[in-house]
VMD Tcl script that draws the C-alpha trace (Angstrom):
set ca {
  {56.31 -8.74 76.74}
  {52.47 -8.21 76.60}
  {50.94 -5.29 75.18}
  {50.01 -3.65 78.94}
  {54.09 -3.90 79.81}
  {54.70 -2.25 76.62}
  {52.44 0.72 76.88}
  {53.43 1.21 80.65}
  {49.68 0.76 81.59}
  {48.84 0.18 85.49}
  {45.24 -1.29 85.72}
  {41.73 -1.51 83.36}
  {38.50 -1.36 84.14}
  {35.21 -2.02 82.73}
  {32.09 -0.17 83.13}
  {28.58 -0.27 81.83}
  {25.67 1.76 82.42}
  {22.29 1.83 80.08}
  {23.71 0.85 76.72}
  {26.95 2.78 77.40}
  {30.13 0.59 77.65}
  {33.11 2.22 78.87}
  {37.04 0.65 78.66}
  {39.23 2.77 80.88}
  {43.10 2.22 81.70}
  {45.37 3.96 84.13}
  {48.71 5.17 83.18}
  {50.96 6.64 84.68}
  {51.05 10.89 84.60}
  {50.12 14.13 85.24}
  {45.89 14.37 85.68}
  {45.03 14.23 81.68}
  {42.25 12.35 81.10}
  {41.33 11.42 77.08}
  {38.16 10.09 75.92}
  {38.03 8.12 72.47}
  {40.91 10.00 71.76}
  {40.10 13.56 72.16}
  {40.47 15.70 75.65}
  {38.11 15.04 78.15}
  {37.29 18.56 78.20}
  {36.40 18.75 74.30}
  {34.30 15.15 74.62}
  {32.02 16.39 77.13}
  {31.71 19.79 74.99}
  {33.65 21.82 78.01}
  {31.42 20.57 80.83}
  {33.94 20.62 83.54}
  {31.23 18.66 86.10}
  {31.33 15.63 84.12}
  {34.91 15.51 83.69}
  {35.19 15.56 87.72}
  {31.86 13.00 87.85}
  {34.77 10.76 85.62}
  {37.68 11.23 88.07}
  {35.49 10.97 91.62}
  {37.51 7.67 92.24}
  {40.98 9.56 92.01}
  {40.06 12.70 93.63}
  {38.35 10.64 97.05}
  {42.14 9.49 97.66}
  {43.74 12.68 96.14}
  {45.79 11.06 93.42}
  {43.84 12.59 90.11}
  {47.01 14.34 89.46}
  {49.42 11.04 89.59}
  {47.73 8.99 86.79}
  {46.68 9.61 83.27}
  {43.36 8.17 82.00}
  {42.79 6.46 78.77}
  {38.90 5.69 77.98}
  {37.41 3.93 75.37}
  {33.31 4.59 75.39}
  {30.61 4.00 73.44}
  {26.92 3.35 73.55}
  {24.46 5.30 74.88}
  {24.33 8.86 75.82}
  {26.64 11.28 77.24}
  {25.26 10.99 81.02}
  {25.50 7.10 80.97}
  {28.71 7.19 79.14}
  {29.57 9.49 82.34}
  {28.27 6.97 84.67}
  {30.36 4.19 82.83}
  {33.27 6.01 82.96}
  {33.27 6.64 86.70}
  {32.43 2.60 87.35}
  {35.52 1.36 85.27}
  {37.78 4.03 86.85}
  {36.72 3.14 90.13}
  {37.13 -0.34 89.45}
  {40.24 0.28 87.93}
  {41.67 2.05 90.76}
  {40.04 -0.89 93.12}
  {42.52 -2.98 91.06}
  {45.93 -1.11 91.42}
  {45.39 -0.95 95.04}
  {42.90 -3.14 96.81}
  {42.65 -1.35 100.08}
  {41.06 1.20 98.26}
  {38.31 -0.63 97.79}
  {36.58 -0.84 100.60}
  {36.36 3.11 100.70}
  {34.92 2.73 96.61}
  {32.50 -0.23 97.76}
  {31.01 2.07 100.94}
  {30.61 4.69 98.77}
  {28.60 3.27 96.34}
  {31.28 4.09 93.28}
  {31.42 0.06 92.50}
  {27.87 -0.63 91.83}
  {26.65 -1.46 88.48}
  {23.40 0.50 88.11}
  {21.42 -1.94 86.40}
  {18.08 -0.06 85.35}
  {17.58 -0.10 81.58}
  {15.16 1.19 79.23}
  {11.97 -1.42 79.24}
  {11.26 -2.44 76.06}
  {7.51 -1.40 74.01}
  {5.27 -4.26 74.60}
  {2.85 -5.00 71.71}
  {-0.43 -3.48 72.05}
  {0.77 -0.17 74.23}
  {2.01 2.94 72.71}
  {5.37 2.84 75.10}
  {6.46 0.38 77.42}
  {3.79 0.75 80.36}
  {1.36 3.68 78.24}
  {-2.27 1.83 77.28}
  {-4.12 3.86 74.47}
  {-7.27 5.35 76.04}
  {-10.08 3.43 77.01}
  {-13.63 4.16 75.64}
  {-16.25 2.46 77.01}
  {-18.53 2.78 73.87}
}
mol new
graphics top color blue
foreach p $ca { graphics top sphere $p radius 0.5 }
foreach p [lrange $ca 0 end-1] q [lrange $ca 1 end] { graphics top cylinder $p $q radius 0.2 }
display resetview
């Protein structure tokens, strides 16, 4: 028996967004969603819009009150640890029932967003910013 069987989980998912990473599994339940171990409500400091940005994949097929959520995040900030969390659900869901995703994928809810922050190039004061030019 693997470890999934023994703690009854459905599906995983992965997400990523910035330098967020975001580990997400489905179990069975009644809507609770936990976040590195706390409520979802306390990790996002009572901000009930990102704790429906997280469960957008569940409530588009009106099952956010069938499944538990597990999440794992770290990295980043709390919007792209948002944004992570909502691309591993969605893929997890994608995963427990694959005719779901072809509503996720036309929605845009299974695209990585790939923009990161540019790095400081030698030279510059940021990553694009010259100093000022002086002619003399």
């Amino acid at each position: 028996m693997t470890i999934l069987e023994a703690k009854n989980i459905l599906s995983t998912g992965v997400g990523r967004r910035k330098s967020a990473t975001a580990f997400v599994q489905i179990i069975p339940g009644n809507g609770e969603i936990t976040v590195n171990q706390q409520p979802g409500v306390n990790y996002f400091h009572y901000n009930s819009q990102a704790v429906s940005i997280c469960r957008t994949a569940l409530e588009i097929f009106e099952s956010e009150k069938s499944y538990n959520i597990t999440v794992v995040v770290s990295g980043g900030g709390l919007n792209g640890q948002i944004q992570a969390i909502r691309l591993a659900l969605s893929k997890a869901v994608s995963k427990l029932d694959t005719t779901k995703r072809i509503k996720l994928r036309s929605l845009g809810l299974l695209s990585r967003d790939t923009r990161v922050k540019e790095r400081k190039k030698y030279g510059l004061k940021k990553a694009r910013k010259a100093p000022q030019f002086s002619k003399r």
